[in-house]
N, C-alpha and C positions, 0 to 999 in steps of 0.2 A: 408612453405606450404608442403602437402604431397606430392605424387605420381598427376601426371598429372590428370587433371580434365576432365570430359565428356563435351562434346560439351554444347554451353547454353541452349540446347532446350531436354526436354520440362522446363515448368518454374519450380523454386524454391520457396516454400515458408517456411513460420513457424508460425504455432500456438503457441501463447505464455502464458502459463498457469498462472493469477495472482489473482484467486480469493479466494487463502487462507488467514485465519485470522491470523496465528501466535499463538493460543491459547496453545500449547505444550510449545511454548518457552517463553510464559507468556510475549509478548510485548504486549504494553498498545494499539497499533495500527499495521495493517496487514504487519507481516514481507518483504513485499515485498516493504512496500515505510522506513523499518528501513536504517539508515543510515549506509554506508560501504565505507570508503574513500571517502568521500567528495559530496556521491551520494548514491541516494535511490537503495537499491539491484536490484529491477528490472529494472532501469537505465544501470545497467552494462548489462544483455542480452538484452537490447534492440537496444543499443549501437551496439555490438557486430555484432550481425544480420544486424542491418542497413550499418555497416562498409563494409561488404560480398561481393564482388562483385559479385558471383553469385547468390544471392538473390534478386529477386523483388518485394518481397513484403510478406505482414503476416497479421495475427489475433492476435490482444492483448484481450484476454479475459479478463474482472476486471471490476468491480463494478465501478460507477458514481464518488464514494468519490476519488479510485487510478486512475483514469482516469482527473481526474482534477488536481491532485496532478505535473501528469506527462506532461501536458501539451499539446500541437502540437505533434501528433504523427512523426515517417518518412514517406517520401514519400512513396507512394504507399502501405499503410497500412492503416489496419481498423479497428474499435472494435467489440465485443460482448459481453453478460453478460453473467456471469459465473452461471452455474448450480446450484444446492446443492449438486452435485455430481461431480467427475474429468470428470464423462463419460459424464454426461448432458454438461458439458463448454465445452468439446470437440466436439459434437456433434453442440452446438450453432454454435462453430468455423466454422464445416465444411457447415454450413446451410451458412454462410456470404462467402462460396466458390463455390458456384453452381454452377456459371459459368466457373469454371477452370476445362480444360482436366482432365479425368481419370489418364493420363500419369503423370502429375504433378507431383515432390516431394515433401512432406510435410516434414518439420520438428517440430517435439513434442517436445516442453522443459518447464520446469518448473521452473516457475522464482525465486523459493526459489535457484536454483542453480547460482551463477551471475557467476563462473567464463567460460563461452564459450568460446571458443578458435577456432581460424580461421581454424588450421589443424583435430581437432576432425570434427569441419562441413564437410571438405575436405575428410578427412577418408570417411567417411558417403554417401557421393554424390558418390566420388569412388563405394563404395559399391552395391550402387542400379544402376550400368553399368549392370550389371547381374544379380542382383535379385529384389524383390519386397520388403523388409524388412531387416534394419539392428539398431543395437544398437551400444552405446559404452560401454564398462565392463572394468573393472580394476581387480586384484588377488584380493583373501583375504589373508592377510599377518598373520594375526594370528589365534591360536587354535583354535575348536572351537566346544565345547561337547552342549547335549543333558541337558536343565535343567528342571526338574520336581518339584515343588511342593520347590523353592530354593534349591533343590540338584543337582547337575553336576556330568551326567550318562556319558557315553560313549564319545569319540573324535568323530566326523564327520570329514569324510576325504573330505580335503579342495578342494583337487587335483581338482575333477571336476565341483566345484563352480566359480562362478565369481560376482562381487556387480557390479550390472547395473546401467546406470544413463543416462540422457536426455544432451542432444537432442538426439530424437529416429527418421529414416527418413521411410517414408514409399511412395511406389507411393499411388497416393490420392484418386484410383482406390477401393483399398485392404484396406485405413483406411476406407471408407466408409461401405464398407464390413462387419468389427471387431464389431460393438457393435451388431450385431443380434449374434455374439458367446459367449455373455454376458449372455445370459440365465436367465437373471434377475438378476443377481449378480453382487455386486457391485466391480469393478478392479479398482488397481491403476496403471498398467502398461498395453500399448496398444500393446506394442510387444507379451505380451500374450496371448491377446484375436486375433492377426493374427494367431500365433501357431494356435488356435483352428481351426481354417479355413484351416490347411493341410500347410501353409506355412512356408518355410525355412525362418526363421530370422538369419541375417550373426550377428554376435560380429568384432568389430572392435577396435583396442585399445584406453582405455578412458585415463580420463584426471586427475589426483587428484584436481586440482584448481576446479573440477566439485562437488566438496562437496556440501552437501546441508544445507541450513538455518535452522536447526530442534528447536535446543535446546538456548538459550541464547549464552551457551558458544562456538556454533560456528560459532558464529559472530567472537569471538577474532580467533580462527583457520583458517577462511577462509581473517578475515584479515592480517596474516600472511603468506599464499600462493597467495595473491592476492596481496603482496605488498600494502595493502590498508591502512596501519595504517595512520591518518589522525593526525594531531596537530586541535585542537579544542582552540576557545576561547570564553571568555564568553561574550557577549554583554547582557547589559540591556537597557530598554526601560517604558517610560513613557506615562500615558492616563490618560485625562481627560474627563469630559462629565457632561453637564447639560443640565433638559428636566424642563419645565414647569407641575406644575401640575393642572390638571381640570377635571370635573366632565362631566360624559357620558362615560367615556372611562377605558378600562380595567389596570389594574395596573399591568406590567411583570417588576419583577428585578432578576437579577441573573440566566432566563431562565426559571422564573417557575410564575404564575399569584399567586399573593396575592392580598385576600378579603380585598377591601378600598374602601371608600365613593369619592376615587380621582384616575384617572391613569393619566399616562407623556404623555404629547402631543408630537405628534413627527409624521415624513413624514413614517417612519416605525412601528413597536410597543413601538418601542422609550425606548428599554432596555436599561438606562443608565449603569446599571452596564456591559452589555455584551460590549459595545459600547467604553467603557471606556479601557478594557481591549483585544478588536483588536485594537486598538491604540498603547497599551501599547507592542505587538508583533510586528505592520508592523513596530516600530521603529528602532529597529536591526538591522532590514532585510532592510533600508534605504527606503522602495516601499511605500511610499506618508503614504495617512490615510483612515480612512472610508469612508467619503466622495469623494475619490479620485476614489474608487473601487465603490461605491454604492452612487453616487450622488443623492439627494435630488430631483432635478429636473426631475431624469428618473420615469415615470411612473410603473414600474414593481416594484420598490419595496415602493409603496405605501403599506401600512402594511404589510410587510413583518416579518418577525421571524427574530430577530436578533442573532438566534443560526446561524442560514447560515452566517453570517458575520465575526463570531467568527471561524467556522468550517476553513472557504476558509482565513482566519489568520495562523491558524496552517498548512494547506494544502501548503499556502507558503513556510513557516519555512520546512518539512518535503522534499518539491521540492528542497531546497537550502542545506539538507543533512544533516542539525540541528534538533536541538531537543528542546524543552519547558523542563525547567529543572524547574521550580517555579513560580508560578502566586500568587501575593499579592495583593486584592482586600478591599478597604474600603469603603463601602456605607454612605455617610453622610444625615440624612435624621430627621426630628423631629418625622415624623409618617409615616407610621408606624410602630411599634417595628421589629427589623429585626434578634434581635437575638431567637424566636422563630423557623425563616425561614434559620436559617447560615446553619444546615446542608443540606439541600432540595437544598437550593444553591452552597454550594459546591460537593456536587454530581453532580449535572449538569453540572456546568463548568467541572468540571474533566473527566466527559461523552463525552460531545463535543468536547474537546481536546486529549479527548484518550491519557489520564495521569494516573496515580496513584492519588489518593484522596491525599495522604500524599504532592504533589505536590502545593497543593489550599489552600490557607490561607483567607479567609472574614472576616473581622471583618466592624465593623458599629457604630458610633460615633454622634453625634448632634454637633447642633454651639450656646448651649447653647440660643436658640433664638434670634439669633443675624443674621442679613442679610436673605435672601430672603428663604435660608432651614430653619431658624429660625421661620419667619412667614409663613413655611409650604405654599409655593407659588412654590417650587419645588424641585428636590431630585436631589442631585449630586453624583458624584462616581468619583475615582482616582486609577489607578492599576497601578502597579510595573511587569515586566515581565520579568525574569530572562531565557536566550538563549545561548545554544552551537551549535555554528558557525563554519564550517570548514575556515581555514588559505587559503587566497589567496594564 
């Protein structure tokens, strides 16, 4: 730990920033539930925070999807939904804090960064004994010129630079304060918009394991300062499914309705293909079947979409710090033709699994007339699901 801590009063808390997509670093799903040693990155700062002992509590900002992923929050914590902007989530956050003294410190972090570290918080709480705002910075360790138009003009002298990074602590007085110095313009850093307000923001020293999730390849970086590298293994799993076909009822396979004179009877919309294939994921992962999660007998998912079933399959797999590496789908069915509809249906699944398309295989076969899909009395499906597992 650092230098002695301030008394525990007033309280502590931390707004926890997670409603980026990941779209620079090109993951198929929000950087923030990717896998990093055996746990979704924003598992490690949530962690972190919750370990604190001067901390009592936070805001996890994040969409419905990483809020399910994540589970049972910690004690004394809450959510909110994230903005379309850093400032709007922020603002959410401090809306879910009304009730907390002006005094309060807040801490800002951003959960593309997972490595937090107990003495950076420490630093931080030190800080705000005497002021109203502090950050942590690290040097810039290398060169660093002026480039125009891809030409590299002039050195910039490094000397009075610093690379900032989160958790940033503020009393909760002064962040309330910061977005009317926003002026309409959009910030990514909240220590800035205090500056505007006249306020001294302290630097305190930061952390390297503070990197942030940007690019693909620092995931392999931060799993190397984070000690995170994980042994992965591959588990597969198997699904089956068969629905009755009858007349009155819409016809959904693979997530998407096709025009038929017949749809699958079922207590949901009775996507046998979707149904087939959350089967063929909770098997991995040992956690029962569909039925097990989405019983028959519960009223509430009386026609329900069976893309939610499919969704909260993957949501598992992503909670346990794996990943969907290959979904192999076979529809067996007499009618109707389904190789007009394979790509429409593999976009979908690849969509609700937040995969790569190259990931989704369908193909569609008959039973030559033979047994009950033969005489077109009902449409089966069987999926293969290919899973990377972190090593007990």
């Amino acid at each position: 730990m650092a230098e002695s801590l301030p008394p525990l009063s007033p309280r502590i808390g931390v707004i926890l920033l997670a409603g980026g997509r990941g779209s620079r670093a090109g993951f198929a799903r929000p950087k923030q539930l990717e896998a990093l040693g055996g746990k979704p990155v924003l598992r490690w700062s949530l962690d972190a925070f919750a370990a604190h002992p001067a901390i009592t509590g936070g805001v996890l900002v994040a969409n419905d999807d990483v809020m399910a992923a994540m589970g049972a929050l910690p004690e004394g914590w809450i959510s909110a939904e994230p903005g379309a902007e850093r400032q709007q989530s922020v603002a959410n956050a401090l809306a879910a804090l009304a009730d907390w003294d002006e005094d309060a410190i807040i801490l800002v972090h951003d959960a593309a960064r997972p490595g937090v570290d107990a003495d950076v918080i420490d630093r931080l709480i030190v800080a705000l004994k005497i002021g109203e705002a502090a950050i942590p910075t690290l040097p810039v360790p290398d060169t660093l010129v002026e480039q125009v138009d891809g030409e590299a003009r002039d050195a910039v002298d490094r000397a009075a630079l610093a690379r900032v990074q989160t958790p940033q602590a503020f009393r909760l007085g002064i962040l309330r304060q910061a977005p009317a110095a926003a002026a309409g313009e959009p910030r990514t850093d909240d220590a800035q918009l205090v500056r505007r307000l006249g306020i001294p923001v302290a630097a305190v020293a930061g952390d390297a394991r503070l990197h942030k999730l940007t690019y693909a390849e620092d995931r392999t970086i931060l799993s190397g300062l984070l000690g995170a590298a994980t042994m992965m293994r591959t588990a597969v799993g198997m699904g089956y499914d068969v629905h009755r076909l009858v007349t009155g009822k819409p016809l959904w396979i693979g997530g998407i309705e096709i025009a038929h004179s017949h749809g699958l009877e079922g207590h949901s919309d009775a996507d046998v293909a979707l149904h087939a294939i959350t089967d063929a994921i909770l098997g991995p992962l040992a956690d029962g079947d569909i039925g097990d999660h989405f019983p028959p007998s519960d009223p509430q998912w009386r026609g329900a979409a069976s893309h939610r079933f499919l969704a909260f399959a993957a949501e598992r797999v992503a909670a346990r710090g794996g990943r969907i590496d290959h979904v192999d789908l076979t529809i067996i069915a007499e009618a109707p033709k389904i190789g007009p509809h394979r790509p429409a249906i593999r976009a979908r699944i690849a969509e609700i699994l937040a995969i790569e398309l190259e990931r989704v295989s369908v193909k569609a076969t008959t039973t030559e007339r033979l047994g009950f899909t033969g005489r077109r009395e009902g449409i089966a499906a069987q999926a293969v699901a290919t899973l990377s597992l972190p090593e007990n």
